[in-house]
PARO-762767 format. One record per residue: x, y, z of N, C-alpha, C, O, CB in turn. Coordinates in pm, whole numbers, plus 50000, padded with zeros to 5 digits. Glycine has a CB too. Example, Ala and Ser with C-alpha at 12.3 -4.5 7.8 and 13.67 -1.06 7.14 Angstrom:
% PARO-762767
513194943150780512304955050780513204967050780514244966850846511314955350905512854977550708513674989450714512905000350787513415011450804514084994050572
% end
This chain:
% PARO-762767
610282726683230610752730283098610612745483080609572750983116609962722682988611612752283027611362766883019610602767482855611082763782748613012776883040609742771582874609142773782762609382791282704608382794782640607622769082793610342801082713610982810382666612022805382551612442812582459611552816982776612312794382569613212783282454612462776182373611482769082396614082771382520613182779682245612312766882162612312752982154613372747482127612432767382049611162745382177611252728182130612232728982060613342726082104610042720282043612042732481948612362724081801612132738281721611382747881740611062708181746613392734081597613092742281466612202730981377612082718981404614692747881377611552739181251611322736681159611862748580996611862760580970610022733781203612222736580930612582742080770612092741680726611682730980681613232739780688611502756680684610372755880554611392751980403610882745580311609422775180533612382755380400613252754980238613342740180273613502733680170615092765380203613302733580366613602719980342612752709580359612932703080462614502716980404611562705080261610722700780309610322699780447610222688680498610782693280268610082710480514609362714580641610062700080741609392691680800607272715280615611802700780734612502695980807612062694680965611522705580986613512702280780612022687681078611972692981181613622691581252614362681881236610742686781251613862701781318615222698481442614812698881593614372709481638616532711281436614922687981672614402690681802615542694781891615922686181971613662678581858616032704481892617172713381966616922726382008616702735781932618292715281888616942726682130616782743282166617622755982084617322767782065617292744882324618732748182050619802759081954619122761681862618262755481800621212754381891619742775581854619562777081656620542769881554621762770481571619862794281599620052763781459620972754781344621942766181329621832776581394620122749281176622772764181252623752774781224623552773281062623892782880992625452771981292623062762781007623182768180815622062772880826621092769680896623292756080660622272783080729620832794080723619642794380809618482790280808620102792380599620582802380897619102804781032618242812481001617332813281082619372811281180618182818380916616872826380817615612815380770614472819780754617672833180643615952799780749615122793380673614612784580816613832775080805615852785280530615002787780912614622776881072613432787181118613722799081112616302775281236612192783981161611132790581250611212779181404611282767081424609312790481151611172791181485611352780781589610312783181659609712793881666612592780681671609912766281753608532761581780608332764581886608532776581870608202748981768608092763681989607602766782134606442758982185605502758282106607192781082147606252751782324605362746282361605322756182442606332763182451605342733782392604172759182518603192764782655602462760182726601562752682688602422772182643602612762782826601462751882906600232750982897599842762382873601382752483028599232743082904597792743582894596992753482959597322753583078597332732682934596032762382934595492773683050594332761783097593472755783033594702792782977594782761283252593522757483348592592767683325592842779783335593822756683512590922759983275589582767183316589462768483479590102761683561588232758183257588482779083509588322782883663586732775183611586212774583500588512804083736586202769083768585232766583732584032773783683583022769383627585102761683796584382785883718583032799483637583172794883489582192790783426583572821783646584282795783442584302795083315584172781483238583902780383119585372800983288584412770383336583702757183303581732758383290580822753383224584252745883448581922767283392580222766383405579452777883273578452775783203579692773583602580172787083275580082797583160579972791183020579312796482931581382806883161580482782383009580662775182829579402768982822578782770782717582072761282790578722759782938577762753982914576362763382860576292774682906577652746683029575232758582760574032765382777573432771682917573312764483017573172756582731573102783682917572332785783068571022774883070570572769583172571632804283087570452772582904569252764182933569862751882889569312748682784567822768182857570792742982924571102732382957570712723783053571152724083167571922733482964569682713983002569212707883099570072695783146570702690083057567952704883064570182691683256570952681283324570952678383471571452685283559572152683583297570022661883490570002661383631571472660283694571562651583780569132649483672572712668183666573822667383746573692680283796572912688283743575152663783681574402683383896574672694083966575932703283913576752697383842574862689184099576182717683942577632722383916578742714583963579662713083882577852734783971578822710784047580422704584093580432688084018581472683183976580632702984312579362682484013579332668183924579992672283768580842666683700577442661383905579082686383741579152688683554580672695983532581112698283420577602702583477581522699683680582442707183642583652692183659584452691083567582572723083745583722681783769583972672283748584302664383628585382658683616583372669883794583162663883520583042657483401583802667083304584662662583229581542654583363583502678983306584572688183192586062683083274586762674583220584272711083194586402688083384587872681183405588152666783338589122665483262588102678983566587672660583353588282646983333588232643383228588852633183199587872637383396587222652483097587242655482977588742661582912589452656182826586132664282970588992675882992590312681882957590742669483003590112660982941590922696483023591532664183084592482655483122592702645383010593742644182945592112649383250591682638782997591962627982860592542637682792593762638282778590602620182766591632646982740592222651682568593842655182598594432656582491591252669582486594512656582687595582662382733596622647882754597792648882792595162671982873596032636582727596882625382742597652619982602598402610182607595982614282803
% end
């Protein structure tokens, strides 16, 4: 998907209408804001490991605790 294109408009003058078309509407393209998806930014695992407390205690290891944040993002991403 090129995400330089928009999803979808939305109309604010029109009860916050949605249009799911990459075009621009043609009646009053002044009142259309157009939406855009982006892709998710992958964490590196430093920065998986970085979010946690340094004094976080946990008998898991780094690659177990970076494991569990993945598969954490993954759900929330379903």
């Amino acid at each position: 998907m090129n995400t330089n294109k928009p999803y979808a408009w939305i109309n604010v003058n029109d009860e916050y209408k949605i249009l799911f078309d990459d075009e621009l509407p043609n009646a009053y393209p002044t009142a259309w804001i157009p939406l855009y998806i982006h892709p998710l930014k992958e964490l590196t695992d430093d920065e998986i490991l970085d979010t946690f407390d340094p004094h976080f205690d946990a008998d898991i290891g780094d690659k177990e605790l970076i494991k569990l944040a993945r598969a954490i993002l993954k759900k929330t991403q379903e």
